[in-house]
BAFI-3210 file (N, C-alpha, C; in Angstrom, 3 decimals, decimal comma, padded with zeros to 6 digits):
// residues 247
n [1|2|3|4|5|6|7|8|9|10|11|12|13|14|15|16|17|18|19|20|21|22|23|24|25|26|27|28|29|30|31|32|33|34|35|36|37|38|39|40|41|42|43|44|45|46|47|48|49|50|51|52|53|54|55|56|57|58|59|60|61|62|63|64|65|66|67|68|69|70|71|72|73|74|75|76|77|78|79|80|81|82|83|84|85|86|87|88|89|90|91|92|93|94|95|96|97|98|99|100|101|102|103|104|105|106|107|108|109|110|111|112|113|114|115|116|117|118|119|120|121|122|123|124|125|126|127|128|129|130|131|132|133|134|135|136|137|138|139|140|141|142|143|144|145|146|147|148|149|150|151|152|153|154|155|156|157|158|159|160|161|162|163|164|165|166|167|168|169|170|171|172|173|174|175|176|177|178|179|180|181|182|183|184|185|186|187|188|189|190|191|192|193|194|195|196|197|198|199|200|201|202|203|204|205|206|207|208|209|210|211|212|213|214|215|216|217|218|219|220|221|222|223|224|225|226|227|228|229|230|231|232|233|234|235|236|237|238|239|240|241|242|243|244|245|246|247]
n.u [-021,417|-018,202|-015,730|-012,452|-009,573|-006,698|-003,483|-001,101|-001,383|-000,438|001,534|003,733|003,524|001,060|-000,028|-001,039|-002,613|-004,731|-005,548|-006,244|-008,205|-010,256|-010,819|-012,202|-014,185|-014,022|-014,931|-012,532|-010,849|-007,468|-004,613|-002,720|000,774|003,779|002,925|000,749|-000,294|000,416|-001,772|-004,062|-003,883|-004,337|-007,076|-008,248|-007,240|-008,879|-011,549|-011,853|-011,859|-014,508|-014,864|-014,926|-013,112|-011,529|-009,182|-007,356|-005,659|-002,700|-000,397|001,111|002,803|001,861|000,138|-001,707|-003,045|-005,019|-007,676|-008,884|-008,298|-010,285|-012,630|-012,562|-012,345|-015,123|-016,570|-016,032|-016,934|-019,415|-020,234|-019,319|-020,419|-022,519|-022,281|-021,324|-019,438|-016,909|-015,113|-012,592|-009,517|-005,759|-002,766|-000,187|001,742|004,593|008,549|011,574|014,872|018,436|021,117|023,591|023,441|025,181|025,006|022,961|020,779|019,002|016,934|016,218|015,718|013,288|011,980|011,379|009,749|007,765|006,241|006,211|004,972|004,001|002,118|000,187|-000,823|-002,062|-003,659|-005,354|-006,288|-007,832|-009,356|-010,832|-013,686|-014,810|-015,263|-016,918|-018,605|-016,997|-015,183|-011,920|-008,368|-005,179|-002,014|001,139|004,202|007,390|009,849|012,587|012,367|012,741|015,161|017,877|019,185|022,206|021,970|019,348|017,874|016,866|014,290|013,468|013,082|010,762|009,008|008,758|007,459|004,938|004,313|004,019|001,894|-000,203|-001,085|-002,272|-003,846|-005,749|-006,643|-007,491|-009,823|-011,290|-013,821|-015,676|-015,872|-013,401|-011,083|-007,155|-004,318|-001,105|001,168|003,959|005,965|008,973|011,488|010,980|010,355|010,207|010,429|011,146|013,128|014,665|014,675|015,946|018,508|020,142|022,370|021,614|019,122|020,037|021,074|019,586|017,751|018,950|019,221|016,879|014,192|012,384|013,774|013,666|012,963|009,977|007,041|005,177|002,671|002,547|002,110|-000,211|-001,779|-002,125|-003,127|-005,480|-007,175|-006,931|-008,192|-010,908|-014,088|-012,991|-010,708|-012,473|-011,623|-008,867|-006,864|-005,094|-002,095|001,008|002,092|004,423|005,251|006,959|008,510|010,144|012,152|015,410|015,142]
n.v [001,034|000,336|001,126|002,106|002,676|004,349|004,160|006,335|007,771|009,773|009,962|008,440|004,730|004,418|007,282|005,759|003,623|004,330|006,200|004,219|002,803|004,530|004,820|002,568|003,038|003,493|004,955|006,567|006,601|008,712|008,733|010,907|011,723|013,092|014,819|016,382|018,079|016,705|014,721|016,462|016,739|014,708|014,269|016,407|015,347|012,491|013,666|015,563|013,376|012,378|011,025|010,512|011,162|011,682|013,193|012,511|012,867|010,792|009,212|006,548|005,255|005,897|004,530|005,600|007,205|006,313|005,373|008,152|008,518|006,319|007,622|009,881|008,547|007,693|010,321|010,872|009,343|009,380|012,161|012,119|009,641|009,127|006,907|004,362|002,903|000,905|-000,730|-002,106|-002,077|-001,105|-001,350|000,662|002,908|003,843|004,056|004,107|003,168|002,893|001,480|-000,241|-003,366|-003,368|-000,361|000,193|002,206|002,001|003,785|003,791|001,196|000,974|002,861|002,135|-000,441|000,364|001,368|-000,241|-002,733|-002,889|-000,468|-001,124|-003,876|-002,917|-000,513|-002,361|-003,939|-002,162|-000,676|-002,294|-003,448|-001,509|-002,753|-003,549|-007,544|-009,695|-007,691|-006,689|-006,885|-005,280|-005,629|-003,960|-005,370|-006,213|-007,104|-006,963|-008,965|-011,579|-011,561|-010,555|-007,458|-005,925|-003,693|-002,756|-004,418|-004,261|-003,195|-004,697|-007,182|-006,531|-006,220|-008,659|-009,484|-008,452|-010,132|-012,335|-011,781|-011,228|-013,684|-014,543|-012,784|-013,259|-016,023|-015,823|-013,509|-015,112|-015,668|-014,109|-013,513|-011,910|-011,229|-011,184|-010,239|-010,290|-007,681|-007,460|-005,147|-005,519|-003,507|-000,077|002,700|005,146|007,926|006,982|005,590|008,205|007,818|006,527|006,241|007,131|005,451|003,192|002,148|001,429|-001,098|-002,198|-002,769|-004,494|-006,697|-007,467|-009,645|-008,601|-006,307|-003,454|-000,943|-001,116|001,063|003,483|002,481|000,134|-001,517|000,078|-000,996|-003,651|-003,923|-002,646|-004,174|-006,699|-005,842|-006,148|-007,505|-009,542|-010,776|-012,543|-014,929|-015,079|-015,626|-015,142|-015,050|-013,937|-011,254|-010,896|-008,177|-007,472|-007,870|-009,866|-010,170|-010,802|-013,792]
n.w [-005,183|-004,548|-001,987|-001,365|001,126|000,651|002,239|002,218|-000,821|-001,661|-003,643|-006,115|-005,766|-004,309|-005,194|-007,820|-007,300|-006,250|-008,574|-010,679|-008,950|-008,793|-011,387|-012,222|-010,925|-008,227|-005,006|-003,453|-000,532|000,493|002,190|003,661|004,992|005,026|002,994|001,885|-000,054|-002,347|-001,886|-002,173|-004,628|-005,916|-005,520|-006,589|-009,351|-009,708|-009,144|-011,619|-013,505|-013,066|-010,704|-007,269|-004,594|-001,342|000,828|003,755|006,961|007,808|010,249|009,880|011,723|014,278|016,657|018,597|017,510|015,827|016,741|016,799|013,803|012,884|013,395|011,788|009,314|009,434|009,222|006,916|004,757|005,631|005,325|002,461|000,783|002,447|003,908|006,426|006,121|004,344|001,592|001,006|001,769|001,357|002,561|002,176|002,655|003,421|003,412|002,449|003,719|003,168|004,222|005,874|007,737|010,188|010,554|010,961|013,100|016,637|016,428|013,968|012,894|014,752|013,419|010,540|011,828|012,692|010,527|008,914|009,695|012,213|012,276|009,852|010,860|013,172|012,397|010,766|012,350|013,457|011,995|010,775|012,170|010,265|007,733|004,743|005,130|002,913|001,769|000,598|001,364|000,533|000,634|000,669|-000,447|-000,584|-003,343|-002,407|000,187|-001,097|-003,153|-001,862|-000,825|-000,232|002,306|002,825|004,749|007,261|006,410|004,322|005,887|007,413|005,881|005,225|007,171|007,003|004,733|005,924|007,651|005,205|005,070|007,520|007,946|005,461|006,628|009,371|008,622|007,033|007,594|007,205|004,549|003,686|001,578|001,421|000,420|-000,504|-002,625|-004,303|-005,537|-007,458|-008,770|-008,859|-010,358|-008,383|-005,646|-003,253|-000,482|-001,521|-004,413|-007,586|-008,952|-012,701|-013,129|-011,155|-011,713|-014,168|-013,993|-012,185|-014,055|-015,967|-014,639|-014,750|-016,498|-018,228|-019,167|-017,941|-015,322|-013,535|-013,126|-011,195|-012,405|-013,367|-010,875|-009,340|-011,296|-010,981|-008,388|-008,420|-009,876|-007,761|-006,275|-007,257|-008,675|-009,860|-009,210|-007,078|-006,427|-005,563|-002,609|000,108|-001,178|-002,087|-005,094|-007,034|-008,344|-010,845|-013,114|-013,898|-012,011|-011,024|-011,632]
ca.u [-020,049|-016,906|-014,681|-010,916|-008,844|-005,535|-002,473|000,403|-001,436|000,079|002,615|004,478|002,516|-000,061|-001,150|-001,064|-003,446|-006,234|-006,138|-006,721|-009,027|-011,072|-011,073|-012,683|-015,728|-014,105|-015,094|-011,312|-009,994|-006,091|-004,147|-000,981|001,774|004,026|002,962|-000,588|-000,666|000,159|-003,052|-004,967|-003,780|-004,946|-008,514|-008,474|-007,565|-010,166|-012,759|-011,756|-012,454|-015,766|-014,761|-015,227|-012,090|-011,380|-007,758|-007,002|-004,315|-002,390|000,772|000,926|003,471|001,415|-000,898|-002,305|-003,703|-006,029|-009,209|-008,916|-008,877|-011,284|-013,879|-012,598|-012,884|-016,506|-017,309|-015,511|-017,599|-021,562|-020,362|-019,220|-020,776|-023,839|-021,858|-020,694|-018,543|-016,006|-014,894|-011,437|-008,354|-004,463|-001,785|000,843|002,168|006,378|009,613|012,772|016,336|019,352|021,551|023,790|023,048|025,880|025,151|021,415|020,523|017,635|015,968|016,025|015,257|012,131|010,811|010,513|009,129|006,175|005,720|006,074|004,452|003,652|001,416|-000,502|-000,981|-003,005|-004,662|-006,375|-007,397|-008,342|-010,591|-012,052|-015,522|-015,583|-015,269|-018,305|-018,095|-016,499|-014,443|-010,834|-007,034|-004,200|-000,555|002,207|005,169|009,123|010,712|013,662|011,848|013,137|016,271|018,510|020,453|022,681|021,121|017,820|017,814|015,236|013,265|013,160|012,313|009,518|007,734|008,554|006,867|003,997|003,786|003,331|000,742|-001,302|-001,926|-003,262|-005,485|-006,982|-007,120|-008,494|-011,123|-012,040|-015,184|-016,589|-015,398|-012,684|-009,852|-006,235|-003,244|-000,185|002,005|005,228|006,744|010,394|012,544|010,092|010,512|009,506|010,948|011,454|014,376|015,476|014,795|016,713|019,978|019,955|023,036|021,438|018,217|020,451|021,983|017,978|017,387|019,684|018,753|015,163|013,716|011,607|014,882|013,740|012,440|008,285|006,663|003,479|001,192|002,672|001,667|-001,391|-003,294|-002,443|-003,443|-006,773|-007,385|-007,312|-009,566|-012,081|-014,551|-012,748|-009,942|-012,694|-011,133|-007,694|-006,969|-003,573|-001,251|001,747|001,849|005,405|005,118|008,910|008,921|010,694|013,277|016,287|014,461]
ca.v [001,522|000,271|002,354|001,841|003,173|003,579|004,727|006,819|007,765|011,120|010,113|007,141|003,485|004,964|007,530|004,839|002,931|005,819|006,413|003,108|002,236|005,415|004,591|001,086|003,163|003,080|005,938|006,505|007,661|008,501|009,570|011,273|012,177|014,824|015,543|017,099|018,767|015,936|013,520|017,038|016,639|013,240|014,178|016,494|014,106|011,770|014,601|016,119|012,325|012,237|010,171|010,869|010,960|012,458|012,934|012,365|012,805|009,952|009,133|004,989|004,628|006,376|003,739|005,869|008,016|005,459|005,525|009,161|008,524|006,165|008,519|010,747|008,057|007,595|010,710|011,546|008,091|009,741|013,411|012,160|008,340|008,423|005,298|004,188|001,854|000,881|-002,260|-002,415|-001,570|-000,937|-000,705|001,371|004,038|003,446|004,748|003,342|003,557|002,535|001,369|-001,412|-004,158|-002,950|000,948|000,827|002,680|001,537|004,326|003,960|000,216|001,387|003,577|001,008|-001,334|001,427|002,354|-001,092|-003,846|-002,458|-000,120|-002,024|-004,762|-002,276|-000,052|-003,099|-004,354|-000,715|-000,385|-003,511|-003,244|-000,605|-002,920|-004,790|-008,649|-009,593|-006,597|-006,599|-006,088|-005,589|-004,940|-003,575|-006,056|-006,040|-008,012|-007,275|-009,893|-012,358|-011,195|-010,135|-006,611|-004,861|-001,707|-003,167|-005,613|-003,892|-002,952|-006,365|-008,229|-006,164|-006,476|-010,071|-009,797|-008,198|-010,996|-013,285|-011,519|-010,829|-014,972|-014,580|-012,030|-014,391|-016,626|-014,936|-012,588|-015,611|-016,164|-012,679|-013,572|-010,914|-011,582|-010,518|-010,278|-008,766|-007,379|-007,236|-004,773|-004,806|-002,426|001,026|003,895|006,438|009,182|006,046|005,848|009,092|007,566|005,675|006,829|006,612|004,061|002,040|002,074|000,455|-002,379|-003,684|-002,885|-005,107|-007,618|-007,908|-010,973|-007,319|-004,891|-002,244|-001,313|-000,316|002,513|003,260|002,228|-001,250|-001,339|000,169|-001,783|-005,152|-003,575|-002,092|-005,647|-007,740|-004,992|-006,157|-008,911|-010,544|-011,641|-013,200|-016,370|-015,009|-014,905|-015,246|-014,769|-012,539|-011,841|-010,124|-007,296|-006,775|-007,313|-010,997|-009,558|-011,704|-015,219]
ca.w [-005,398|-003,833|-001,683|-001,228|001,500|000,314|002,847|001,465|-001,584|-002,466|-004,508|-006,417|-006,058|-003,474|-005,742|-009,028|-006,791|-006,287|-009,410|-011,135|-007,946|-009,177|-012,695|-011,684|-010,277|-006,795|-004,167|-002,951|000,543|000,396|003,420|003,600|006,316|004,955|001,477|001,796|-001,664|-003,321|-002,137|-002,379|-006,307|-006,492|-005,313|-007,771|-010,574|-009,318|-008,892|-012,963|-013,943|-012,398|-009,222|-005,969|-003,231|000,289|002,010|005,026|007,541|008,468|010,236|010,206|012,731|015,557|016,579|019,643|016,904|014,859|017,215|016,248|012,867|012,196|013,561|010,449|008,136|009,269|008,815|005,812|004,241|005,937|004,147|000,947|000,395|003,045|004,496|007,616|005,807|003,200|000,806|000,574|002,617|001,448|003,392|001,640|002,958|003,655|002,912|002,383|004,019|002,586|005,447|006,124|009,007|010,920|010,650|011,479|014,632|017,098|016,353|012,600|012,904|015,008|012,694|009,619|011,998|013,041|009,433|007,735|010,100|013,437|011,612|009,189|011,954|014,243|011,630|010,309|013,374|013,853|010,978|010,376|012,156|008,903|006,316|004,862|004,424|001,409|001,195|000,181|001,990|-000,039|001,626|-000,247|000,171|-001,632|-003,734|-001,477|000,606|-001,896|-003,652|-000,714|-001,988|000,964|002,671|003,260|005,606|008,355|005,758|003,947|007,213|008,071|004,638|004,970|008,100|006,449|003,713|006,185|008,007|004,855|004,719|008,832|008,034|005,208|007,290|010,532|008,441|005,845|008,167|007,216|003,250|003,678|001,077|001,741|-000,914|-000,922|-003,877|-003,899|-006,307|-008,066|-008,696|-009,396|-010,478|-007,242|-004,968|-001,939|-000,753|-002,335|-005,872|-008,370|-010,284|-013,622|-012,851|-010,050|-012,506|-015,328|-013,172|-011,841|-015,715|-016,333|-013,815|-015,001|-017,844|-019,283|-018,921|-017,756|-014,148|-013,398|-012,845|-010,156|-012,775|-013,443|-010,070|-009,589|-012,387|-010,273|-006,943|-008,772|-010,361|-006,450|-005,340|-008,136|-008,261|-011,203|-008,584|-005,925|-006,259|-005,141|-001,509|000,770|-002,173|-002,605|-006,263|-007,477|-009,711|-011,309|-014,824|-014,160|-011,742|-010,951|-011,716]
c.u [-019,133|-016,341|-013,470|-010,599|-007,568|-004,066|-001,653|-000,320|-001,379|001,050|003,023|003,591|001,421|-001,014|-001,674|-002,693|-005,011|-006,706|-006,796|-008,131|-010,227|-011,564|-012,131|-014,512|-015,672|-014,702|-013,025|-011,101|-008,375|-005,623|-002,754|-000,443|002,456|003,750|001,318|-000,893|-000,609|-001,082|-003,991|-005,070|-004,199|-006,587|-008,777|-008,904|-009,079|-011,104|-013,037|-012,372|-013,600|-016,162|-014,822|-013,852|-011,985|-010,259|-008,258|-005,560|-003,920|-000,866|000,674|001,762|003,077|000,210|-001,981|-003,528|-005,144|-007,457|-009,621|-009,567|-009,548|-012,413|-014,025|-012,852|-014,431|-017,011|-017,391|-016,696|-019,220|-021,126|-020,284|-020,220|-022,490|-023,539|-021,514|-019,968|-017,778|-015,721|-013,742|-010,009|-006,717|-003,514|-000,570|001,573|003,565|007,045|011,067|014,184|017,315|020,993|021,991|023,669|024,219|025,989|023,412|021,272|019,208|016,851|015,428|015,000|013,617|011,094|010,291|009,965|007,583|005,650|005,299|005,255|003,607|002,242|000,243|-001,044|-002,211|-004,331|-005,374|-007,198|-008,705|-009,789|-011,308|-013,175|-015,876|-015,682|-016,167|-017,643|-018,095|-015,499|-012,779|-009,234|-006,496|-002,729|000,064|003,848|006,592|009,374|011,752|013,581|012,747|014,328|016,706|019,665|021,026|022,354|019,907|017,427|016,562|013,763|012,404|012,559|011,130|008,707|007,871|007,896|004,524|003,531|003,100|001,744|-000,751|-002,285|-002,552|-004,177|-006,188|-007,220|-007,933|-009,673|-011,784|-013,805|-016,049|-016,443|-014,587|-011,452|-008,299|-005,757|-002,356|000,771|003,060|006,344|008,248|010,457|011,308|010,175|009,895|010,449|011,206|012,287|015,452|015,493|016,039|017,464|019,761|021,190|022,434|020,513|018,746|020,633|020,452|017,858|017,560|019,354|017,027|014,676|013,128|012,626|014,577|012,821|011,202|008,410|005,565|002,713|001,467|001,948|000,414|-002,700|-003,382|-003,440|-005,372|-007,597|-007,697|-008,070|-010,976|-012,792|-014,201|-011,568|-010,653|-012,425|-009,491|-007,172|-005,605|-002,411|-000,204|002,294|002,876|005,006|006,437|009,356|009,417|011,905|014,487|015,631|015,509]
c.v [001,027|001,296|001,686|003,317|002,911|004,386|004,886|006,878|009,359|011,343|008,948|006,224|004,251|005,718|006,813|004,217|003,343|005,832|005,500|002,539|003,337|005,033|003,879|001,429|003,290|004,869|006,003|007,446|007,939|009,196|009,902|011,487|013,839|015,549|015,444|017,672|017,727|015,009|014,797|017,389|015,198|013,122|015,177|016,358|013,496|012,521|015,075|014,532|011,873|011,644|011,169|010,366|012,273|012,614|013,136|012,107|011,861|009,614|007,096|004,608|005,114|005,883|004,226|006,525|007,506|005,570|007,000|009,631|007,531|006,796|009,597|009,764|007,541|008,863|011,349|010,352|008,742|010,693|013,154|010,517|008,198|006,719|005,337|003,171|001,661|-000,694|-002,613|-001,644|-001,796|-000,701|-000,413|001,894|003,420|004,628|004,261|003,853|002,636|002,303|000,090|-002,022|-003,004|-001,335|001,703|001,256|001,801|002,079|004,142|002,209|000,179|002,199|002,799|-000,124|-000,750|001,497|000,649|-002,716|-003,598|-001,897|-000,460|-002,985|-004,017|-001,227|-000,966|-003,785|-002,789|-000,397|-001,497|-003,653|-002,445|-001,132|-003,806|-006,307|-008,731|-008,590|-007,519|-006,086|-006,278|-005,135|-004,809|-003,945|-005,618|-007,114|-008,093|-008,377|-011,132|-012,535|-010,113|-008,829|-005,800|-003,482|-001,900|-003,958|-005,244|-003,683|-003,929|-007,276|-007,698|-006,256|-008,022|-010,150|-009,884|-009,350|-012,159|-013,086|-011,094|-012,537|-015,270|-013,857|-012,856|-015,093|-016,257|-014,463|-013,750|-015,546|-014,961|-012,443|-011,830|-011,573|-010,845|-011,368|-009,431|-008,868|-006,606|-006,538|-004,735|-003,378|-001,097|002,361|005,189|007,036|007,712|006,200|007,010|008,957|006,850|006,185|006,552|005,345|003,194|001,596|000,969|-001,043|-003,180|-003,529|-004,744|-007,006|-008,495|-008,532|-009,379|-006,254|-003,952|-002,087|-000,636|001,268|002,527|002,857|000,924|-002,091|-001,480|-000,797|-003,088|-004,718|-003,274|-003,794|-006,804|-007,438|-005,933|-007,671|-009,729|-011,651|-011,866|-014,334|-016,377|-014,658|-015,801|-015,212|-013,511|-012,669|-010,347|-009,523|-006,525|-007,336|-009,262|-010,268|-010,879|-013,153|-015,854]
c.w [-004,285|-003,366|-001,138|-000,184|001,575|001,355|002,278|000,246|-002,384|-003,509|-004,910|-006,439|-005,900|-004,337|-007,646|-008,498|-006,630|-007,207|-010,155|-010,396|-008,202|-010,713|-013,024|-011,385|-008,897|-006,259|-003,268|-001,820|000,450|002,008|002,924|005,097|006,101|003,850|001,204|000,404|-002,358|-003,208|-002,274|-004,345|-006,852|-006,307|-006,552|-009,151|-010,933|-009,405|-010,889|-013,787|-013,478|-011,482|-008,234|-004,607|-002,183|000,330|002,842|005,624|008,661|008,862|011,166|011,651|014,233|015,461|017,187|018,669|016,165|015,559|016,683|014,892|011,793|012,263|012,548|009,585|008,161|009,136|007,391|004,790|004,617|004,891|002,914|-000,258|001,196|002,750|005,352|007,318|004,939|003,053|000,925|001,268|001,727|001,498|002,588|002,009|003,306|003,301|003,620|003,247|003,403|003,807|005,860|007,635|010,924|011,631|010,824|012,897|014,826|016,390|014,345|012,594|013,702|014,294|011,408|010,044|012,482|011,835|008,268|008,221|011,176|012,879|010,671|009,992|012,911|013,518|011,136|011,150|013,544|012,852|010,135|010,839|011,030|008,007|006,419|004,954|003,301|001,085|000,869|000,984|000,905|000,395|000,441|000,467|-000,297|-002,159|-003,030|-000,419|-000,241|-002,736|-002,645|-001,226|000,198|001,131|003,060|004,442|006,565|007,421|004,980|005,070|007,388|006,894|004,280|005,711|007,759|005,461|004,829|006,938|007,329|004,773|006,082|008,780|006,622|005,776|008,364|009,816|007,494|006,327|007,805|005,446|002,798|002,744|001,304|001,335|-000,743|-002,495|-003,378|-004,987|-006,186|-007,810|-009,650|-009,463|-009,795|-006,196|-003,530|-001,827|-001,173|-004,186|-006,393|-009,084|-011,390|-013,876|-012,544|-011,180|-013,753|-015,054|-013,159|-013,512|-016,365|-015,725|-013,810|-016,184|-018,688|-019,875|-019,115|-016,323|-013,973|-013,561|-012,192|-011,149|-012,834|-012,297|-009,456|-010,058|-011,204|-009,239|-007,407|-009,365|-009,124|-006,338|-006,071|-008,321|-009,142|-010,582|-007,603|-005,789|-005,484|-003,914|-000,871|-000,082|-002,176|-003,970|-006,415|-008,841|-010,342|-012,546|-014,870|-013,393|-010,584|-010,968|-011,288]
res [x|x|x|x|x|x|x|x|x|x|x|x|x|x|x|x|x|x|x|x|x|x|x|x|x|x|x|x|x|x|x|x|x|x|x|x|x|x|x|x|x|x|x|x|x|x|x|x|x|x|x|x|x|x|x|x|x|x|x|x|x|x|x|x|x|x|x|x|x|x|x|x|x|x|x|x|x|x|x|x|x|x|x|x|x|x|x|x|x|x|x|x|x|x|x|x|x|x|x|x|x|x|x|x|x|x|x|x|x|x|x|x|x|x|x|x|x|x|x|x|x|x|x|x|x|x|x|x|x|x|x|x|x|x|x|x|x|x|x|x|x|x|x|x|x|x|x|x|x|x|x|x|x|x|x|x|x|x|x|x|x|x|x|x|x|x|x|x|x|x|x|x|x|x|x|x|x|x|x|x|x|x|x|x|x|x|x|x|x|x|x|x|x|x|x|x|x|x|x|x|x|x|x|x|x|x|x|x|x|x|x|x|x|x|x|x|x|x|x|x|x|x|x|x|x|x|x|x|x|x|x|x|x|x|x|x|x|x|x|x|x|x|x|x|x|x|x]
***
């Protein structure tokens, strides 16, 4: 059995990702920050469908914390798996601001760089003696990366930053046949940001070859699909998931 650890999976993509990654046959860890009930409703799920998941409490942008808790994710992996190890790592967890160049504070610009690069960057160093060879990364990138919309800008750079760092960690981990992929969802229907208007919602609608904008499972399925040995041929790739959004 595979196990996936997926960050930020209490809600929206994160918990799309669990679930599909459970479906699959996975063993699923999820972590959360502030929304504890919701990844304790996704073990649930997982548990009512005859899978097997943990939470755990994680706050990505506090790096000091990670020696901490990989010693929970080893033991959460002996109690529930009789493992000292795991397959598959991805980095999720975020949250959006809406905020033009000119009206970003330090401190704001510091916290999506803890939560969206900084973060991911050190937790994977952090928990890679845990993953077997062969296992699996997958980052969770933006299309904003690519189609430039005002309000994003810190947030866009740092998941560009992330794209590029998911093609150094294929490269760096290939020697241990570690693959790493990121996905870069469109415009999706989740609580980020504060959520989507049913205006703003019309406009990417509008803006998209499918017209109409995701939802965590559109999502999900891809993210559950890298994990799996049907994509071991697919490695340093960021592979947009947005319907066909502004081509």
């Amino acid at each position: 059995m595979k196990i996936v650890l997926v960050t930020g999976g209490s809600r929206g993509i994160g918990r799309s990702i669990a679930i599909h990654c459970a479906a699959q046959g996975m063993g699923v860890i999820v972590t959360y920050n502030s929304h504890p009930a919701g990844c304790e409703a996704v073990v649930r799920d997982i548990a009512a469908s005859g899978g097997k998941a943990v939470a755990l409490a994680l706050d990505v942008s506090q790096v000091a914390t990670f020696p901490a808790f990989r010693a929970e994710v080893i033991d959460a992996l002996r109690r529930t798996w009789t493992r000292e190890d795991f397959d598959c790592l991805v980095n999720n967890a975020g949250y959006g601001l809406f905020q033009r160049i000119v009206d970003v504070t330090e401190s704001q610009f510091d916290g999506l760089l803890g939560v969206h690069l900084k973060g991911p960057f050190f937790l994977t160093r952090t928990l890679l003696p845990l993953m077997t060879d062969g296992g699996t990364i997958v980052n969770l990138t933006s299309a904003t990366t690519r189609v430039a919309t005002a309000g994003v800008a810190p947030y866009a750079a740092f998941k560009g930053g992330l794209e590029v760092l998911t093609r150094y960690m294929a490269k760096e981990f290939g020697e241990r046949r570690i693959r790493a992929n990121s996905v870069s969802p469109g415009p999706i229907r989740t609580d980020l940001g504060g959520g989507l208007t049913e205006e703003f919602a019309s406009l990417l609608a509008s803006q998209t070859a499918l017209g109409r904008v995701g939802d965590p499972e559109d999502v999900g399925r891809v993210v559950a699909f890298l994990l799996s040995t049907e994509a071991a041929w697919i490695n340093g790739q960021s592979i947009e998931v947005g319907g066909g959004y502004v081509i």
